[in-house]
C-alpha positions as a Python dict, from the first residue, in 0.01 Angstrom:
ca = {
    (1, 'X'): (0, 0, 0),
    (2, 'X'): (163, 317, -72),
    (3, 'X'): (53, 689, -44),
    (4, 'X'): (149, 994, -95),
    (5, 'X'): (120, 1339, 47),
    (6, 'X'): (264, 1595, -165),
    (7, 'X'): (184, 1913, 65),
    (8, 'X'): (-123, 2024, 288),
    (9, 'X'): (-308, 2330, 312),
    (10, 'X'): (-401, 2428, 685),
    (11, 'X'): (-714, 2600, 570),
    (12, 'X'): (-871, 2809, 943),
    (13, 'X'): (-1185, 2896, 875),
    (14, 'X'): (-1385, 3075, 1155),
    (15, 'X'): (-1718, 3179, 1223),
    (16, 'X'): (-1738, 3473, 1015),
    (17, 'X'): (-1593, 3248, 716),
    (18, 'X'): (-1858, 2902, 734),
    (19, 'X'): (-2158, 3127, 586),
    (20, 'X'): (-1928, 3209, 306),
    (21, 'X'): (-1836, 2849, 225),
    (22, 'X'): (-2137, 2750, -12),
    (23, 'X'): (-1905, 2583, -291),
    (24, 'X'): (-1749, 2235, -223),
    (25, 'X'): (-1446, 2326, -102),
    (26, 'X'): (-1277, 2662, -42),
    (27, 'X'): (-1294, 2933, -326),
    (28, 'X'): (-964, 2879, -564),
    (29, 'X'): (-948, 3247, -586),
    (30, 'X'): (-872, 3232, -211),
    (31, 'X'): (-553, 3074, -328),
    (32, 'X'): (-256, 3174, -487),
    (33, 'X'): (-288, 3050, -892),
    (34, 'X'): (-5, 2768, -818),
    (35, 'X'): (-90, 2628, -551),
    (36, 'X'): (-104, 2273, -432),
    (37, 'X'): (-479, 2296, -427),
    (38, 'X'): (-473, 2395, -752),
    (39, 'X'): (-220, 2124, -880),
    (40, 'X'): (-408, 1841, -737),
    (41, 'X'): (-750, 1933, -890),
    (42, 'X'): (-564, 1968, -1238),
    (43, 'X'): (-394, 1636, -1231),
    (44, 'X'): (-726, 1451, -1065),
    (45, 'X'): (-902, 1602, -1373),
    (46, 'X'): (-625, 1497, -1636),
    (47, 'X'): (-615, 1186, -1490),
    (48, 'X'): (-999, 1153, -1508),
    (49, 'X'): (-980, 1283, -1865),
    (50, 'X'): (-731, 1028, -1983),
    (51, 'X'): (-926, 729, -1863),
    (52, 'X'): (-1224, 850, -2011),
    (53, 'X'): (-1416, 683, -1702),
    (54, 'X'): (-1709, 946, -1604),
    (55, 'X'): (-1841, 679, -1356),
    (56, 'X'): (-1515, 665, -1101),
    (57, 'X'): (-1576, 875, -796),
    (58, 'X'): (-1248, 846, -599),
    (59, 'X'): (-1136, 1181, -706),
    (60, 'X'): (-1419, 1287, -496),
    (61, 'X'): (-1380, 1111, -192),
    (62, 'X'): (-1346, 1239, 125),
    (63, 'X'): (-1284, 1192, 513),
    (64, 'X'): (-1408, 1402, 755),
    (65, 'X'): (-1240, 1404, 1076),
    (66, 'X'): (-1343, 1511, 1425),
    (67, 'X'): (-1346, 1444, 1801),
    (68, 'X'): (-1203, 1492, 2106),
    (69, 'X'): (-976, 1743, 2188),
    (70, 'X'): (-606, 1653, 2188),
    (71, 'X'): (-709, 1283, 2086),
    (72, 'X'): (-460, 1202, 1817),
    (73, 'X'): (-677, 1368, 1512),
    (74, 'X'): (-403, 1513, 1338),
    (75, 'X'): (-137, 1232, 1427),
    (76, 'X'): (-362, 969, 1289),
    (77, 'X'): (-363, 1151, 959),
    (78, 'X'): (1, 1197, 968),
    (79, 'X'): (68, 851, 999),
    (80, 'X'): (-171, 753, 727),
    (81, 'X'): (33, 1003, 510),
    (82, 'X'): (359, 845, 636),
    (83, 'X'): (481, 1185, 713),
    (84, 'X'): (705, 1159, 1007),
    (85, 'X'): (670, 1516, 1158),
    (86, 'X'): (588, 1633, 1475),
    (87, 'X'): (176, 1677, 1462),
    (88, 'X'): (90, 2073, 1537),
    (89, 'X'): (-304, 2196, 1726),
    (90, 'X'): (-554, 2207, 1499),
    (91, 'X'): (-702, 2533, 1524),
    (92, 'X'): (-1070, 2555, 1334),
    (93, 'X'): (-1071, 2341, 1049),
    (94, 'X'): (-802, 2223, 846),
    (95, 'X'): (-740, 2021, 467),
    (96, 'X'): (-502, 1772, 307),
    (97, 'X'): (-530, 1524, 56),
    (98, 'X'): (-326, 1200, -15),
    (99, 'X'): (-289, 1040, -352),
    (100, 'X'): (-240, 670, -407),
    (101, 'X'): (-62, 540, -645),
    (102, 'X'): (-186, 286, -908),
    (103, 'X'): (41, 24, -1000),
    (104, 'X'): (294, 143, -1235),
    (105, 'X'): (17, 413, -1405),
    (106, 'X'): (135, 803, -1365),
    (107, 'X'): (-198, 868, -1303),
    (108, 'X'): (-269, 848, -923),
    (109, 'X'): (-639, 923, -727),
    (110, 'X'): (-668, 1164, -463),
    (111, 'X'): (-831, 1148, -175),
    (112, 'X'): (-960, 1450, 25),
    (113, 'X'): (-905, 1476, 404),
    (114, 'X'): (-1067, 1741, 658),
    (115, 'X'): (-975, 1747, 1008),
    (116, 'X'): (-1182, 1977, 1234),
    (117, 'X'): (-1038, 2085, 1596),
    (118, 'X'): (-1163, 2194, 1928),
    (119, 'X'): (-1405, 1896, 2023),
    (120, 'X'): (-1728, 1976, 2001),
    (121, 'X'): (-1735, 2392, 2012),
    (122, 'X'): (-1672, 2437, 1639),
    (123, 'X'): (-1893, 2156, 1509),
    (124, 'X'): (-2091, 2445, 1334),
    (125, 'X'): (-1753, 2439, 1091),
    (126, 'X'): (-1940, 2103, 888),
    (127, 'X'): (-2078, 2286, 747),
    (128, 'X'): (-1783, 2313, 493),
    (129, 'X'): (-1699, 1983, 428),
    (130, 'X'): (-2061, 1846, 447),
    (131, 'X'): (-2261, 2024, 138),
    (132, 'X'): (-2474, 1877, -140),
    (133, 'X'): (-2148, 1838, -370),
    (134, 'X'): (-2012, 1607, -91),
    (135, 'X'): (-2268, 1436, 114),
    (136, 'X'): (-2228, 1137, -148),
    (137, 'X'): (-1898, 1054, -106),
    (138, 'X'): (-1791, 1172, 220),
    (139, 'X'): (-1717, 948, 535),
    (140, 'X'): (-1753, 1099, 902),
    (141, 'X'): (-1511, 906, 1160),
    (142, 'X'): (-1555, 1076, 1553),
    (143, 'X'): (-1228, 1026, 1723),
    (144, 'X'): (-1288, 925, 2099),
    (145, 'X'): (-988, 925, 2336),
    (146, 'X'): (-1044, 619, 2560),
    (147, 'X'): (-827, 780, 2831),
    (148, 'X'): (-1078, 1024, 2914),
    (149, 'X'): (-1387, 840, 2981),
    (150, 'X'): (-1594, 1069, 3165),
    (151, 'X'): (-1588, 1297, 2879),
    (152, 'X'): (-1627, 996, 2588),
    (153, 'X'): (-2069, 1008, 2526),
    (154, 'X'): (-2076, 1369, 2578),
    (155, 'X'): (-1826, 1394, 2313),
    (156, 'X'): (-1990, 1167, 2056),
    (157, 'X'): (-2369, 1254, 2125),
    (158, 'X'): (-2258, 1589, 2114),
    (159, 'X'): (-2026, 1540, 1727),
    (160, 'X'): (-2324, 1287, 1611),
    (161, 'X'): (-2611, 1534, 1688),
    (162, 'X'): (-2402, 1808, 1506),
    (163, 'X'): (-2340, 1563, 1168),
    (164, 'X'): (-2680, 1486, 1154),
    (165, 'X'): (-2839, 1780, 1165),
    (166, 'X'): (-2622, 1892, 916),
    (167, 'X'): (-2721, 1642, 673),
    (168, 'X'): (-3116, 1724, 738),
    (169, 'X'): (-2978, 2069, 642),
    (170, 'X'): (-2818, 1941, 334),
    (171, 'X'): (-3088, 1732, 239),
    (172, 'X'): (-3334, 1979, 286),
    (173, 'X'): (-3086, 2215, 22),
    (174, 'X'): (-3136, 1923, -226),
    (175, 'X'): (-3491, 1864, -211),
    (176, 'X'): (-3531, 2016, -566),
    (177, 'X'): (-3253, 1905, -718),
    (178, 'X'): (-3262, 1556, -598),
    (179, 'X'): (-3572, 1475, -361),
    (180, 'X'): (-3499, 1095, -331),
    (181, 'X'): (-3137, 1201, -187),
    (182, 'X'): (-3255, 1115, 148),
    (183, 'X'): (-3369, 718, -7),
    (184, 'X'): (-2999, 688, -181),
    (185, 'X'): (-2852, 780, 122),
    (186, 'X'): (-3044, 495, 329),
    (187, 'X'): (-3008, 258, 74),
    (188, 'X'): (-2636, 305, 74),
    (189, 'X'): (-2629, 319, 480),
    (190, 'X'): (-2818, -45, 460),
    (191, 'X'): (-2582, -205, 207),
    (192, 'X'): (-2315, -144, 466),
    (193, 'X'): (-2482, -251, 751),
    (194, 'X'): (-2668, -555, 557),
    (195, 'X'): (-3049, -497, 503),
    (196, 'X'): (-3143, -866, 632),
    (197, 'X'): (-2937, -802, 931),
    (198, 'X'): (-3131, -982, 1246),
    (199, 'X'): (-3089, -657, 1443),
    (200, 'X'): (-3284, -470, 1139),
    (201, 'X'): (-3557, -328, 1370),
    (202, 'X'): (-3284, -218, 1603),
    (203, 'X'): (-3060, -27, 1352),
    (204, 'X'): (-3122, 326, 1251),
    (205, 'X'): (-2808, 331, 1015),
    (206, 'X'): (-2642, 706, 984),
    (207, 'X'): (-2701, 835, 654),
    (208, 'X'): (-2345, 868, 520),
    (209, 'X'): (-2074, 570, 645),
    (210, 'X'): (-1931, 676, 997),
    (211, 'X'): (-1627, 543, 1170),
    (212, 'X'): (-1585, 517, 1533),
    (213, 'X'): (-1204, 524, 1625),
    (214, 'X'): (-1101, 490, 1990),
    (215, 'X'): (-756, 646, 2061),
    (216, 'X'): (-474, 610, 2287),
    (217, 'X'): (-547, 254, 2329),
    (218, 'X'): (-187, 235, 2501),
    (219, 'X'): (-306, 414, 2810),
    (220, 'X'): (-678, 251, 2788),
    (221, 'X'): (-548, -96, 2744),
    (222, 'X'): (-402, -49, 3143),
    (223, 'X'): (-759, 18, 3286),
    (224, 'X'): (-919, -172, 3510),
    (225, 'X'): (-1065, -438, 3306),
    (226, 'X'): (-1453, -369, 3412),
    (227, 'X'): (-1435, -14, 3341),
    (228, 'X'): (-1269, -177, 2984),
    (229, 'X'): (-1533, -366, 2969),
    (230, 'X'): (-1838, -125, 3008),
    (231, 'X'): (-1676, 119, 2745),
    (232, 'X'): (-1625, -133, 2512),
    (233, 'X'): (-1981, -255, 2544),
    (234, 'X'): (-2066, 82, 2541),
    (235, 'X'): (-1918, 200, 2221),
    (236, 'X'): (-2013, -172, 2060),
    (237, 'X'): (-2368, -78, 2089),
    (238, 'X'): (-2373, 300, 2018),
    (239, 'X'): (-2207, 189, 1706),
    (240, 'X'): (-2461, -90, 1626),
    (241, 'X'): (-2761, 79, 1619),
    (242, 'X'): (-2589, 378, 1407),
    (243, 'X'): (-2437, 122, 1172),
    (244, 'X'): (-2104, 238, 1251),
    (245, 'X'): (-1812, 46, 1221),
    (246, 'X'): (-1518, 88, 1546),
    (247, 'X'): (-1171, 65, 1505),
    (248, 'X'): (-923, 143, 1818),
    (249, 'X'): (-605, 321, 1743),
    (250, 'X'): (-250, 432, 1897),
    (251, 'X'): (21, 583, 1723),
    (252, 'X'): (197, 359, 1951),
    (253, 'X'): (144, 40, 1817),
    (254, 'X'): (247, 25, 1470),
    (255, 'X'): (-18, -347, 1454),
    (256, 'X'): (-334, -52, 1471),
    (257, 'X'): (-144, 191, 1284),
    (258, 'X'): (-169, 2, 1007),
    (259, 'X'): (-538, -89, 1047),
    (260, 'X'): (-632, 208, 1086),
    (261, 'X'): (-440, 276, 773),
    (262, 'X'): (-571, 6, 589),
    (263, 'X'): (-980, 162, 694),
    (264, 'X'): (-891, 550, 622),
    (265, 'X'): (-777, 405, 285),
    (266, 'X'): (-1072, 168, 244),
    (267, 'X'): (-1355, 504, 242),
    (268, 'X'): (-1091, 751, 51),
    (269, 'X'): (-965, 481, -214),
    (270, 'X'): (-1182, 187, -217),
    (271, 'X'): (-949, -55, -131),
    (272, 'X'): (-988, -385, 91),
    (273, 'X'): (-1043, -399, 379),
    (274, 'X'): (-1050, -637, 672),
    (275, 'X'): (-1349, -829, 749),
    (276, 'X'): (-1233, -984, 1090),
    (277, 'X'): (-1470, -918, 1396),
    (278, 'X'): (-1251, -822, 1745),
    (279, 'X'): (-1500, -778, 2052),
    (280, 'X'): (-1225, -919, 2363),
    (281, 'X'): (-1217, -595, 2598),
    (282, 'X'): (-863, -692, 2618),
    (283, 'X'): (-811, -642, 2322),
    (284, 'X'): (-855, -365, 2061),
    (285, 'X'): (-1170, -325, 1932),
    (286, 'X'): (-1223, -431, 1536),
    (287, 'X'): (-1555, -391, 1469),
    (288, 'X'): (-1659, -389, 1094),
    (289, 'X'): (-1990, -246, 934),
    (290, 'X'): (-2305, -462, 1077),
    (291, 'X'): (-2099, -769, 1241),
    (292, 'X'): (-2214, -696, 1558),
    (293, 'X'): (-2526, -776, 1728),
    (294, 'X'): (-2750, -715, 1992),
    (295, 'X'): (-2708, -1118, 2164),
    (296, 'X'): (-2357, -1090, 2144),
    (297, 'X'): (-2355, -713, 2321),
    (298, 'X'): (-2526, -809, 2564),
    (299, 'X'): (-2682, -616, 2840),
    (300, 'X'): (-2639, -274, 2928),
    (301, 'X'): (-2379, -218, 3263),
    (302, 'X'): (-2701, -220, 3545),
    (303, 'X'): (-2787, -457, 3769),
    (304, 'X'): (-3077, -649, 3621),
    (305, 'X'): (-3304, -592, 3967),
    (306, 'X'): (-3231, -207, 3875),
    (307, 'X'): (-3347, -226, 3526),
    (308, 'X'): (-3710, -169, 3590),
    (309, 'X'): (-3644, 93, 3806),
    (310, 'X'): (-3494, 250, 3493),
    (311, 'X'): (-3698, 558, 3251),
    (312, 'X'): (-3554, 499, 2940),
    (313, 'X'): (-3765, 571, 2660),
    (314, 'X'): (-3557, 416, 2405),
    (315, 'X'): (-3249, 94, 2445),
    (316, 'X'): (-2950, 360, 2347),
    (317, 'X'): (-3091, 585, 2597),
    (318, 'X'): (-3098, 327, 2851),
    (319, 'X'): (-2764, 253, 2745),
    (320, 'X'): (-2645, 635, 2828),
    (321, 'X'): (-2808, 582, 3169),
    (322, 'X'): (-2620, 316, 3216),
    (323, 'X'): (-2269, 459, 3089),
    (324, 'X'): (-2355, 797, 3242),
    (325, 'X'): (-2379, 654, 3643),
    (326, 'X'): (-2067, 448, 3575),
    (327, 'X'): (-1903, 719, 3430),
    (328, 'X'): (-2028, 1086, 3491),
    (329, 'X'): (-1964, 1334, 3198),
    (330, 'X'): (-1769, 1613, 3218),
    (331, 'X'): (-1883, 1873, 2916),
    (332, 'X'): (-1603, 1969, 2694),
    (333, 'X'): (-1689, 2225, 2455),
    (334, 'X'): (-1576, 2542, 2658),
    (335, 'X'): (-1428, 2772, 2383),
    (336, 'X'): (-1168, 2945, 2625),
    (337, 'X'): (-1019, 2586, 2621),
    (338, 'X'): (-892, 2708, 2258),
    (339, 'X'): (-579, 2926, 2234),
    (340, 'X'): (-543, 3227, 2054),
    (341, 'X'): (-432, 3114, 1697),
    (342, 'X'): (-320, 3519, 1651),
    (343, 'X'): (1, 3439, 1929),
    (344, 'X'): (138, 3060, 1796),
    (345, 'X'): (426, 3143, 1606),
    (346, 'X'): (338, 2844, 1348),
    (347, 'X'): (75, 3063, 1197),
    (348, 'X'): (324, 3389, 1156),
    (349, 'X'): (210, 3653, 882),
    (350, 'X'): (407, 3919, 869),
    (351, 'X'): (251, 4150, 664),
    (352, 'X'): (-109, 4051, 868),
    (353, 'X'): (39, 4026, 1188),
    (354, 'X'): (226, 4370, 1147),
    (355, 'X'): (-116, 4514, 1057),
    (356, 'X'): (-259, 4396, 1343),
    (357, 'X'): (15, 4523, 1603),
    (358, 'X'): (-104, 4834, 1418),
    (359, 'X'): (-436, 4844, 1494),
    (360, 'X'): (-362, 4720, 1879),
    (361, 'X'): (-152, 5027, 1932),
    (362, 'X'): (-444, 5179, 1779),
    (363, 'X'): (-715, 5027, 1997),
    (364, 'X'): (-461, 5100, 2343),
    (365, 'X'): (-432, 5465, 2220),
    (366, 'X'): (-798, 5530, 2227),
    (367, 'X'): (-867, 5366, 2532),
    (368, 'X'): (-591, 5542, 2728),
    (369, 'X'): (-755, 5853, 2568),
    (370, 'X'): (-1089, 5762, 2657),
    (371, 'X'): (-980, 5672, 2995),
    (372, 'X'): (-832, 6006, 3041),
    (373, 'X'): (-1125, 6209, 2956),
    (374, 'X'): (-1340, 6041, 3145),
    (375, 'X'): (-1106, 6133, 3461),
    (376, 'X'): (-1123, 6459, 3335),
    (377, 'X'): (-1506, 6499, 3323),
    (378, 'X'): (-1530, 6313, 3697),
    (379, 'X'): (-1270, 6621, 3823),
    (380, 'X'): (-1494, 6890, 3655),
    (381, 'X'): (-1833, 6747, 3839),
}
């Protein structure tokens, strides 16, 4: 397997910029005329051109990546890449792409990847990568870090709710266009999952494929081995009944490295991928689209006299009960946990950052100013 990653683009778009974003990806004009944005659209489109095949649709693919705060996001994608450099904070949202090789053809595919930071407090930024030129070849995958428990179903109710509303929104954009997009969508979601799957009445399956990865397995893999157990069970059936597929990860252990190589490459390329069904809460997790079940889930983590005693309208929300008094959430999405983008050296712009030095000195000389005439006028009274 071999890919490539000829240069990124750390693309930080923030609130004022989203509304703006109605195209598929960000405006070319926004770039310079050479860029490597530029240069991998051109050759995608040569290459299309010179195979003649209109019906190939890896050009288009894409990844979307989000999750946790300071869960691996951006280290995962590195090591996909097989860029050994030292991974830097994700700041809004932010866009590669990797191109695979085929065979001994010049021609190569591309595959779009979007990484979104911050945890849950930007999720209004899929907005971008989500959009009726997309939603048919895009695959969502929620990084959880396993560490951090007591923030894990905050984080993914919070990231799920967020990606589906956008697609209603999308959807809802498309109704004149295409107003079966919403059937495609769940026809696709059931080939995945299997559409004479036993758990059928069970299964609501998320419109567009979704990937639950589980990071820093190293440090999870030394819990106690019920609390391993209950978030494994957890995750199994949160996954299940939103025909997910789960894949654990560390950047650690090159063994999950390369799976989770092997599964980015399967939804940006096409390629293989295993089939192989890993449930041991001692080991990490492997689950594939619909190879789980309900029987072999088994019960949520209450006591079974307790059960009763239970108001859960629905089994996932009995579920969250259940996770949620084992494990009491912590919410995450504070945006002062975010650092000023304006003071990391990484992002330096002269020209920009001189202008705004500028228009500080500016903003201190009018408030001394202001100050002082205010003093002033309290003397006078």
């Amino acid at each position: 397997m071999s890919f490539s990653s000829s240069g990124s683009h750390r693309i930080f778009l923030f609130f004022n910029l989203y509304t703006q974003a109605s195209s598929r990806y960000p405006p070319l004009s926004a770039l310079s005329r050479d860029s490597l944005w530029d240069i991998a659209i051109e050759q995608d489109r040569t290459s299309k051109q010179e195979k003649g095949d209109s019906q190939t649709c890896n050009e288009d693919s894409a990844v979307f990546i989000v999750g946790s705060k300071n869960s691996g996001k951006t280290s995962m994608i590195l090591r996909f890449l097989d860029r050994d450099e030292a991974p830097k904070p994700t700041v809004a949202l932010e866009y590669t792409f990797g191109r695979r090789a085929k065979g001994h053809n010049i021609a190569k595919d591309v595959g779009h990847i979007w990484e979104l930071g911050g945890g849950t407090w930007l999720a209004k930024l899929m907005d971008i990568p989500i959009n009726p030129d997309t939603i048919m070849h895009t695959t969502l995958i929620i990084v959880l870090d396993l560490s951090l428990p007591n923030e894990l179903w905050f984080t993914l109710e919070s990231l799920l709710t967020a990606a589906k509303s956008r697609i209603e929104t999308v959807i809802a954009e498309m109704k004149n266009t295409m107003p079966n997009m919403r059937d495609k969508l769940r026809e696709k979601a059931w080939e995945r999952v299997g559409s004479d799957h036993p758990d059928k009445n069970m299964i609501d399956p998320f419109l567009i494929p979704l990937v639950i990865v589980g990071s820093k397995f190293d440090i999870f893999q030394d819990f106690d081995p019920e609390k391993r157990k209950v978030i494994c069970k957890t995750l199994r059936f949160y996954a299940h009944v939103h025909g997910a597929s789960i894949q654990f990860f560390s950047t650690k252990i090159d063994q999950l490295v390369k799976k989770t190589q092997v599964a980015i490459s399967h939804h940006l390329f096409g390629t293989n991928t295993s089939k192989t069904l890993h449930v041991e809460p001692n080991k990490p997790l492997i689950v594939p689209f619909g190879l789980d079940s309900i029987q072999q889930i088994g019960n949520p983590p209450i006591a079974d006299q307790d059960i009763g005693r239970v108001h859960a309208k629905t089994p996932l929300e009995l579920w969250k009960i259940a996770y949620t008094g084992y494990f009491p959430q912590e919410k995450t999405n504070n945006p002062a946990m975010v650092e000023d983008p304006a003071k990391d050296p990484q992002f330096a712009e002269p020209a920009i950052d001189a202008l705004r030095a500028q228009k500080d000195d500016e903003l201190e000389r009018y408030r001394r100013l202001s100050e002082r005439r205010a003093k002033e006028a309290g003397q006078m009274i």
